[in-house]
C-alpha positions as CSV (number, residue, x, y, z in Angstrom):
1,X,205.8,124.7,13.1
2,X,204.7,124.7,16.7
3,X,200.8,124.6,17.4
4,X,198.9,125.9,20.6
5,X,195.8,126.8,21.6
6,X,194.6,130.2,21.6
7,X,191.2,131.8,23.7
8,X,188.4,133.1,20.8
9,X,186.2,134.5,22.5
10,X,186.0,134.8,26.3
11,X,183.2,132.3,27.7
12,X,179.9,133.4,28.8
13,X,178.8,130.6,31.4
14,X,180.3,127.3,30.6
15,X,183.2,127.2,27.6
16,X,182.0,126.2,24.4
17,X,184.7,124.4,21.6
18,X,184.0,127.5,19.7
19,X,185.6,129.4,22.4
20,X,189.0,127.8,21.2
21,X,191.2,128.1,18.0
22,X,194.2,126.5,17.0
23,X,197.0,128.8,15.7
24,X,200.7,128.2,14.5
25,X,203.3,129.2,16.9
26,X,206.5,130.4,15.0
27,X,208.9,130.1,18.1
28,X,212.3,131.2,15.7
29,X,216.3,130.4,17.2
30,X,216.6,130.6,21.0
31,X,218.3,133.5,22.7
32,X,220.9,133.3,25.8
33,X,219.5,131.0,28.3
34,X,216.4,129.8,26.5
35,X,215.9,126.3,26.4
36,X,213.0,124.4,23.5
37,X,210.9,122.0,25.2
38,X,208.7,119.4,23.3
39,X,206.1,118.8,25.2
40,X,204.7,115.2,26.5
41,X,201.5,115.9,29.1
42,X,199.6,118.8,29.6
43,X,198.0,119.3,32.9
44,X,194.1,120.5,32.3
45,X,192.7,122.6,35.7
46,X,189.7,123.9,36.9
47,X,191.3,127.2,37.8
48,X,192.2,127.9,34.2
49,X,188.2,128.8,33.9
50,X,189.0,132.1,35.6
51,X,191.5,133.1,33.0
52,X,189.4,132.7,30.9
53,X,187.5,135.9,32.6
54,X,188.9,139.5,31.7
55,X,188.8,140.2,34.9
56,X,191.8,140.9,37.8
57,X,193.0,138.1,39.8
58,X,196.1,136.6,41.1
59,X,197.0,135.3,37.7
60,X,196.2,137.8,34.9
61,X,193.5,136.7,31.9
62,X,194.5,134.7,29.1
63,X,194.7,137.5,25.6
64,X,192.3,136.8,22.9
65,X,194.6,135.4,20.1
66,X,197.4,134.6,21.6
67,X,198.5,131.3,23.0
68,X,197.4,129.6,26.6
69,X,199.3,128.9,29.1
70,X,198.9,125.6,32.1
71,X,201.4,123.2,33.6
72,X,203.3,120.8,31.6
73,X,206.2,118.2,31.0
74,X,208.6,117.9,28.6
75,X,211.7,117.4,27.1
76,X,214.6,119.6,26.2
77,X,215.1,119.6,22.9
78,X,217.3,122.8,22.7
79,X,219.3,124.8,25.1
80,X,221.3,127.8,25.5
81,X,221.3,127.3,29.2
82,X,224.7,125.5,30.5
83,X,222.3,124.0,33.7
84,X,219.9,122.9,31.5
85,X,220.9,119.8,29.4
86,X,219.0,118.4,25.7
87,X,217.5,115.0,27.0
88,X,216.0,116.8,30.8
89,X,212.8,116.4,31.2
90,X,211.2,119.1,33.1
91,X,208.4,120.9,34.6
92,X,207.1,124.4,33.3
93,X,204.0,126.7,32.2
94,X,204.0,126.9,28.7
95,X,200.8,124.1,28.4
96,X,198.5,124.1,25.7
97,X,200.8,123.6,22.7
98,X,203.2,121.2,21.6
99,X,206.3,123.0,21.8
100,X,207.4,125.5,24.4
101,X,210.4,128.2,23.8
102,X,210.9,129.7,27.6
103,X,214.1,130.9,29.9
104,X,215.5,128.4,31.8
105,X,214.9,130.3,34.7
106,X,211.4,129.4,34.1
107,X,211.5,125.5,34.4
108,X,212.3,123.0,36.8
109,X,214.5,119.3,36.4
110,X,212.1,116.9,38.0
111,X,212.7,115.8,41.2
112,X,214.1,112.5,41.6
113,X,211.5,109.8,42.3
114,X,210.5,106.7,40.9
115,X,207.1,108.1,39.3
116,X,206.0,108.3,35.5
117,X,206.7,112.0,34.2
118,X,203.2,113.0,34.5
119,X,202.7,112.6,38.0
120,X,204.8,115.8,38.7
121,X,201.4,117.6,37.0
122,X,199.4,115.9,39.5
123,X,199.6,114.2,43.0
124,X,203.5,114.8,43.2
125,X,202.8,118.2,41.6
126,X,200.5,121.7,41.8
127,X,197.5,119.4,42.6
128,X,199.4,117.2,45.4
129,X,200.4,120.6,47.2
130,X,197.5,122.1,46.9
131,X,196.1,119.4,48.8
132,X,198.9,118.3,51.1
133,X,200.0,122.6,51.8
134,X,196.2,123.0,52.3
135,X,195.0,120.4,54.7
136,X,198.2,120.5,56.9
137,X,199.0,124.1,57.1
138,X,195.8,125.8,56.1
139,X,193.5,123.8,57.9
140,X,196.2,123.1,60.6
141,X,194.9,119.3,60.3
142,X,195.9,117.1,63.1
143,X,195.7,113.5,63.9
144,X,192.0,112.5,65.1
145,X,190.7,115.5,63.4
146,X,187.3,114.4,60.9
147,X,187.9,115.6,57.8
148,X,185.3,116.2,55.1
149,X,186.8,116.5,51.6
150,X,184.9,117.4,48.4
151,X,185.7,116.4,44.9
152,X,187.8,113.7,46.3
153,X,187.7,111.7,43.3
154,X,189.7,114.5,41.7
155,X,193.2,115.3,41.4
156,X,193.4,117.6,45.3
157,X,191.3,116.0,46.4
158,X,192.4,112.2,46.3
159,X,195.8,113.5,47.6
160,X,193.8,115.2,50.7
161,X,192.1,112.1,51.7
162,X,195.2,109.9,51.4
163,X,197.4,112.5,53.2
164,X,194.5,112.8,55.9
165,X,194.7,108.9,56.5
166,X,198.0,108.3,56.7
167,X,198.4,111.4,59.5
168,X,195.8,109.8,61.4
169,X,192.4,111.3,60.5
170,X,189.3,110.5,60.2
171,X,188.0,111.1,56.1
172,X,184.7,111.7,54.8
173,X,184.7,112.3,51.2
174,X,182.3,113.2,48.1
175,X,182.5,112.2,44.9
176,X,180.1,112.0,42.0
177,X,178.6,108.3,41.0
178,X,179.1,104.7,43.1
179,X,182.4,104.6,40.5
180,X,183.9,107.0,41.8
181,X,182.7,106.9,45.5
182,X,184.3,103.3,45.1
183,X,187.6,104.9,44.1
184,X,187.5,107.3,46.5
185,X,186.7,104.5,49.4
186,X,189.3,102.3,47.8
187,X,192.2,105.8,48.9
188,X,191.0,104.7,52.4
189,X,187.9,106.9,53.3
190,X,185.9,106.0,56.3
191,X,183.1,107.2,54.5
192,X,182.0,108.3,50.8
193,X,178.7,111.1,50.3
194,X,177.5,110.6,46.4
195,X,176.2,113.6,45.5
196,X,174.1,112.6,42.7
197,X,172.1,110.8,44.6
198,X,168.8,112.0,45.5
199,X,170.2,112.8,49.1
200,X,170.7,115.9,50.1
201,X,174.6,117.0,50.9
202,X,173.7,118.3,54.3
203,X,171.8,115.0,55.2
204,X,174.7,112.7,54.3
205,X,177.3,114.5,56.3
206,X,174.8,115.1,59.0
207,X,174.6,111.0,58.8
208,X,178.6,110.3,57.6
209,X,179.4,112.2,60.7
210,X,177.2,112.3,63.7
211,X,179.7,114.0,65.6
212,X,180.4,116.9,63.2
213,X,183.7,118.2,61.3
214,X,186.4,119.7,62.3
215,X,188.0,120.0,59.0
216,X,186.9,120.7,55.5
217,X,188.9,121.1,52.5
218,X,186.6,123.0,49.6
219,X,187.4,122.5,46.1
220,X,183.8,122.9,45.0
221,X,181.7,126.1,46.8
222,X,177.9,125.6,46.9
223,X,175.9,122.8,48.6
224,X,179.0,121.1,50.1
225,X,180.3,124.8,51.6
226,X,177.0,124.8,53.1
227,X,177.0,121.2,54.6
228,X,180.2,121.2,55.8
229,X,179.3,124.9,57.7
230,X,176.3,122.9,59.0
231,X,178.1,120.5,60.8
232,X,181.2,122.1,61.8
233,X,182.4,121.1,65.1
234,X,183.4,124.3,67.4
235,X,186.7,126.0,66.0
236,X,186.6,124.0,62.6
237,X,188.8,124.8,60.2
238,X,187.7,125.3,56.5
239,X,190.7,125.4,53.9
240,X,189.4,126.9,50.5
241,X,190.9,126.4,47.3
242,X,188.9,126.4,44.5
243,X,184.8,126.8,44.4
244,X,184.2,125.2,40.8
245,X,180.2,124.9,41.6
246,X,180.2,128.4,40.3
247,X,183.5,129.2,38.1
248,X,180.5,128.7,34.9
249,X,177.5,130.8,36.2
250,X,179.2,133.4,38.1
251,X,176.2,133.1,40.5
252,X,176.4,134.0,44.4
253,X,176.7,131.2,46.7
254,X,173.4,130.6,48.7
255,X,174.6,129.8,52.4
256,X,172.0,129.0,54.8
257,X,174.1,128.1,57.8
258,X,176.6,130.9,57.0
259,X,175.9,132.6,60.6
260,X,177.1,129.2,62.6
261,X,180.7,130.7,61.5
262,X,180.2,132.9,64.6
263,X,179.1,131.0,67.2
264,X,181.5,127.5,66.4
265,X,184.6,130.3,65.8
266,X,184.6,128.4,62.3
267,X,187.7,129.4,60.4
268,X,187.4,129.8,56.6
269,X,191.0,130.1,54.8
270,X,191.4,130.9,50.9
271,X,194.6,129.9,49.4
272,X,196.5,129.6,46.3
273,X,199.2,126.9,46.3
274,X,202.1,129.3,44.9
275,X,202.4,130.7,48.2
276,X,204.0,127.5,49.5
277,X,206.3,126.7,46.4
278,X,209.3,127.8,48.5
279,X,208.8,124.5,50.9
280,X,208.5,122.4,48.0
281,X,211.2,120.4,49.0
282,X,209.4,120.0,52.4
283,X,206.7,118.7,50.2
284,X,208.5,116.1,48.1
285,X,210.4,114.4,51.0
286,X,207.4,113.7,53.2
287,X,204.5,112.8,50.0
288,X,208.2,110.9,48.5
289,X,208.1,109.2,51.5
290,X,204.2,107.6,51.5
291,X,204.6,107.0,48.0
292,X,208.0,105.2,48.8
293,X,206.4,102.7,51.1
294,X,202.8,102.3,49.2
295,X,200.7,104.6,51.0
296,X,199.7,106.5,48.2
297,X,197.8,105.4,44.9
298,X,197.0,107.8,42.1
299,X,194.5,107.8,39.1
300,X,194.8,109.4,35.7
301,X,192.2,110.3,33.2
302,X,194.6,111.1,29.6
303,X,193.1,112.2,26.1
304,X,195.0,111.6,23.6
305,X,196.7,114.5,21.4
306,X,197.2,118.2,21.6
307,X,194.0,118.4,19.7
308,X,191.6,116.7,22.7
309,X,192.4,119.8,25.1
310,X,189.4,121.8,24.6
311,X,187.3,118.4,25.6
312,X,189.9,117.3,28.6
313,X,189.1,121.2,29.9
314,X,185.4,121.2,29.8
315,X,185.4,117.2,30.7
316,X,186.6,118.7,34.2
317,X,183.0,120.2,34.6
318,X,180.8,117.6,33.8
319,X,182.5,115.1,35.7
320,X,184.6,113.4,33.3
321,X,187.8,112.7,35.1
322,X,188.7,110.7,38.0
323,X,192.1,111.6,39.6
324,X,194.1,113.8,37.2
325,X,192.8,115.2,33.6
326,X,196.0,114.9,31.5
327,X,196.2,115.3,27.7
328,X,199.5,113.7,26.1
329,X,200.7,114.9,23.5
């Protein structure tokens, strides 16, 4: 019988393993264009914390009891679909469990590059758009632009610095620990903040990049938001997509240098990556082509086993992945 993982209790502050429960998932004969998937990576994201939350959003709340859902790959297994073939291996939402009954209209072949399976739930996935959608379109990023990217040891963000340097920009990243600032300046950065140090954020930009920004790319809310407002350059653009700083606590943002949006013209864009699925194609060709001729490197951070996904998701919030957090199953 099929396993997944199922929501407890919803989390107050930051997830506990308690929060999580393994139940059996009897998935019965498939109907008319269903296809059975067993499933080989899971992809683990910060964004699933908000699920988590009974509260509306652009993607409605996990149920209590009943199984999760996230990006993963697998393979076809079964199908009652005549475009869908036993042996594909393809791209869908049913994560969090081992075996995945779902339309066919609901999954996609993956694309045809020379990549290892998993990378389509990473940098040539939902991650790699986010950050290649965001920084380009978004933030209208343009060659000689300086870009300052936070969390760009993780999955978005490593994409956004290596996109950013091969369009000609000047990259400033943070990351957390000389590890990962090495990884990070190893993608190309000009220059690499470590926020754990016992500098401040604002300080290190303000030093990183005497000129100012005229890009940032958020994935983390908090002290960075407020250093990159502090030193955006007149009509900066700030492309927002996640803020995981306070995803746990719930608490306000404190902004000092909020009020510089009006003066600079600073532009501050949310955005959720679904709304450029339809160029996807767009996407592959032109991050197909860096990856084609070596431009672009990737990191993976995997626990092993279906049973490891409770500590790949809250690993994501104590800093316990560099590039992608992956859980193989």
């Amino acid at each position: 019988m099929a396993r997944a993982w199922s929501l407890r209790a919803r989390p107050q502050g930051m997830p506990k393993h308690t929060d999580f429960a393994m139940i059996d998932l009897d998935q019965g004969t498939l109907g008319a264009g269903e296809v059975r998937i067993a499933n080989r990576w899971l992809s683990v994201d910060p964004y699933m914390r908000g699920r988590m939350n009974d509260v509306k959003s652009y993607v409605p709340p996990f149920a209590l009891g009943e199984a999760m859902q996230g990006g993963a790959v697998g393979e076809v297994v079964e199908s009652k679909d005549d475009g869908i073939k036993v042996g594909d291996m393809v791209l869908h939402m049913a994560g969090w469990r081992d075996e995945a009954v779902v339309p066919a209209a609901q999954v996609q072949k993956l694309p045809a590059l020379d990549v290892p399976p998993q990378a389509f739930l990473g940098q040539l996935g939902m991650p790699g758009m986010t950050g290649y959608f965001g920084l380009l379109q978004v933030a209208e990023a343009k060659a000689g632009d300086t870009v300052f990217v936070s969390a760009a040891a993780g999955a978005v963000g490593s994409t956004v610095v290596q996109v950013a340097k091969a369009k000609g920009m000047t990259v400033i990243g943070s990351a957390g620990g000389a590890e990962k600032c090495a990884w990070v300046k190893s993608l190309g950065a000009d220059a690499v903040i470590d926020y754990k140090s016992d500098v401040p954020v604002v300080k290190a930009l303000g030093e990183a990049a005497p000129k100012g920004i005229d890009v940032y790319f958020d994935n983390v809310g908090g002290e960075h938001l407020d250093a990159a407002l502090a030193h955006a350059n007149m009509h900066a653009r700030f492309a927002v997509c996640g803020m995981i700083d306070v995803y746990n606590s719930g608490a306000a943002t404190q902004l000092k240098y909020l009020a510089r949006l009006i003066g600079n013209r600073i532009q501050i864009r949310g955005f959720i990556v679904s709304d450029y699925m339809n160029r996807a194609e767009e996407f592959y060709k032109d991050v197909g082509g860096m990856l084609a001729a070596g431009t672009l490197k990737r990191q993976e951070t995997v626990h092993e086993g279906l049973e490891t996904m409770p500590d790949a998701f809250l690993g994501l919030f104590s800093g316990g992945n560099t590039g992608k957090m992956l859980v193989k199953v």
